[in-house]
Structures are given as structure tokens and as C-alpha cells.
N, C-alpha and C positions, 0 to 999 in steps of 0.2 A: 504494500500500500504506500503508493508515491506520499509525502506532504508538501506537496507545491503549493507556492505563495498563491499565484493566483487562482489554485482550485481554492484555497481557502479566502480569499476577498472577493469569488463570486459569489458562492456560498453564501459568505456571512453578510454583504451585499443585498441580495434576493432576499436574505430572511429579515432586516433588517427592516426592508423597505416592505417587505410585505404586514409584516407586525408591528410596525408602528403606525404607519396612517389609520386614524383612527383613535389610537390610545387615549388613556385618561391623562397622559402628560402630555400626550399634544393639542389635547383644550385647554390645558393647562395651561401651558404654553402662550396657546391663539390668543385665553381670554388676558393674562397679565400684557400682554404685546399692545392688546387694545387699552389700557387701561395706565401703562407705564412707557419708559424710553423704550424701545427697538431693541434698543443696541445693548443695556443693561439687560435686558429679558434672554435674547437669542446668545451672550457672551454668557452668564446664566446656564442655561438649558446645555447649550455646544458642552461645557465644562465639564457638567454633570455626568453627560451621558460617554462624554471621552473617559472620565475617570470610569465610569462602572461599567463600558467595556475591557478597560485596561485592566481592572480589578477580573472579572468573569473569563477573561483568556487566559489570564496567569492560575484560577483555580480551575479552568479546563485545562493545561497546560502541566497541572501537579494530579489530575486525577490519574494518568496512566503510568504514575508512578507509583499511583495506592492503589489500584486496580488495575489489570492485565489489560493491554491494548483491545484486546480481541472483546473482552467483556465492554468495555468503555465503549466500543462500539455497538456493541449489540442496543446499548441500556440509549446511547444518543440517539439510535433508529428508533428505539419507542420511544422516547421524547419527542421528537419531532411526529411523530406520529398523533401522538398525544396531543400534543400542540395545534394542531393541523385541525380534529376532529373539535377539539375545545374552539378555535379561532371559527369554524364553523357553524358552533351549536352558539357563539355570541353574536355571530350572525344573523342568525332566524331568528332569536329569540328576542334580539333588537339592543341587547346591552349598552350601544356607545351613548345610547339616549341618558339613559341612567348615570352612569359615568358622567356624563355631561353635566347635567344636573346637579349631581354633588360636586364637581366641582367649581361651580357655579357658586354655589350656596356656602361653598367655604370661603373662598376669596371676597365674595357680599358680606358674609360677614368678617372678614380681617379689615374690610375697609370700611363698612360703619364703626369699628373699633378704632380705626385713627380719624374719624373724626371724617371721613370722607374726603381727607389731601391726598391728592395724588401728583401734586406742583409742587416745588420748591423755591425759595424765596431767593430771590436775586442780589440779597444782602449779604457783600462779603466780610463783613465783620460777623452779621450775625452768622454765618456758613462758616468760619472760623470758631467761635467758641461752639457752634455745633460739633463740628468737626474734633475739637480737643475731649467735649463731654461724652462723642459717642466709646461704645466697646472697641476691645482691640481690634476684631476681624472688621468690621464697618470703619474704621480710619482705612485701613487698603481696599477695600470696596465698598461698592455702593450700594445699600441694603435690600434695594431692587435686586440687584446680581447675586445677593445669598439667597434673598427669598425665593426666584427663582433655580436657582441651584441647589437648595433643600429639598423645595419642593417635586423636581424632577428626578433628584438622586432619592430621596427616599419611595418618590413614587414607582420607582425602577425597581426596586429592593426586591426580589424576591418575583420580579414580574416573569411573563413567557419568556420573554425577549432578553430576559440576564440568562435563564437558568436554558435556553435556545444558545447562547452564546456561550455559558461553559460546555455544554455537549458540545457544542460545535471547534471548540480551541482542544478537547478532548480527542477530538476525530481528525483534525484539519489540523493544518501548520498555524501554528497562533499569532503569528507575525500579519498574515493576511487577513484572519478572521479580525482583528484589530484593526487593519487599514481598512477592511470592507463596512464593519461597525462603524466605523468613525465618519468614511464619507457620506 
């Protein structure tokens, strides 16, 4: 069994692109984008999702070290298997609506909790002692940029599309399954 790079960036690529359009992080996503900077949301989400692919190939990457190649295979054909018939049955049964909706309802309410700003004030002194009173991680970013990158990284946590990605860095050369996630 060759592990060519780019059997594993198409691979990972196709599954990438087929299981996320759609996801609950990518309303996620859509609705912070509408509602905050572009560029704080999508540097945000990009971030997230680089790390927990990067994370998910390196423990597909160590599983055929705790488990025989051949097993590791067999176990990532049912997963994708699994995956496949799951991505279907939330199909018919119409899931993304719901998904939607809560996450709708969560960000409605993170933002009647501040008070419904989502501007920032153009005063640089006041944006200076902002800036000295915020937390450590919020002086190197923008709180927009953690929120959305909390929010994406933990929404990933455990999702089709991580545990699709270690089978897949399992089976495939992890190098490509990381460039195929990524782009």
C-alpha cells in the first residue's frame, strides 16, 4: 500500500469539502461574518480548523503505531462508511435546519449579553486603556478572532470531519491529508 502525498490531499480534499458544506461551524461561521469584521471571523475559523486538522493527522499518524496497519484500515473503511450513511440519514431527516437554529440562538444570545455592540469606538486613548485592561490572549488578538476560533475549534471537537481525518492520516500519508484539510 503506496502512501503518496497526493492520494492523501485528494482524499482528504473530497472528504473535507464534502462534510463541511453545510456544518454547524459553517453557520457559525456565515452568521459571526455577518455580524462582525470578515477578516477577524475567517482568520478565526482558517486557524481553528488548521490546528485540528494538524492535531487529527498527527493522532491518525500515531494510531498505526498502537494498532497494526492492516487493522487501522479495516476500522477507517467502517468509519467512512459510517460517516457516509450518518451524512445521509442528516440529510432526509433535514438536521442542518436545527443546527442552524441553535446556532442562531446562541450567538442572539452572546450579543444581547454585551449589550448588542458589535462597533468599536474610534477613540485611541480610550482603545489604549482598553487594550492594557483586556486578558493576556485578547492584547495579541482580537476577541472577535478567539471567539471565532473557540467557537469553530471546539465545534470540531469530536465532529465526523476530525474523527474522518484521523482515519484518514491512519490510512493515507498524513502530510497530504493535512494539505488536503487545510485547503
Amino acid at each position: 500500500m503506496g502512501l503518496s502525498v497526493v492520494q492523501g490531499f485528494t482524499k482528504s480534499l473530497a472528504m473535507t469539502v464534502l462534510s463541511e458544506i453545510g456544518d454547524k461551524t459553517f453557520f457559525a461561521a456565515a452568521i459571526l461574518a455577518m455580524r462582525h469584521p470578515r477578516r477577524h471571523v475567517l482568520s478565526g475559523c482558517l486557524g481553528a480548523l488548521i490546528v485540528m486538522t494538524i492535531l487529527s493527522a498527527v493522532v491518525g499518524w500515531a494510531a498505526p503505531n498502537l494498532i497494526s496497519r492492516n487493522w487501522t484500515h479495516h476500522i477507517t473503511t467502517i468509519l467512512f462508511l459510517g460517516f457516509g450513511l450518518w451524512s445521509l440519514w442528516d440529510a432526509f431527516k433535514d438536521g442542518e435546519a436545527e443546527d442552524f437554529a441553535e446556532v442562531e440562538k446562541e450567538l442572539n444570545a452572546d450579543l444581547k449579553s454585551n449589550g448588542g455592540e458589535t462597533k468599536v469606538n474610534n477613540n485611541k486613548d480610550e482603545d489604549d486603556d482598553k487594550k492594557q485592561s483586556r486578558p493576556f490572549l485578547t492584547q495579541f488578538f482580537s476577541p472577535i478572532f478567539l471567539k471565532a476560533f473557540s467557537i469553530t475549534f471546539f465545534g470540531e471537537w469530536g465532529d465526523k470531519s476530525q474523527l474522518a481525518t484521523i482515519g484518514l492520516a491512519a490510512d493515507e500519508n498524513p502530510l497530504g491529508v493535512v494539505l488536503g484539510g487545510i485547503l
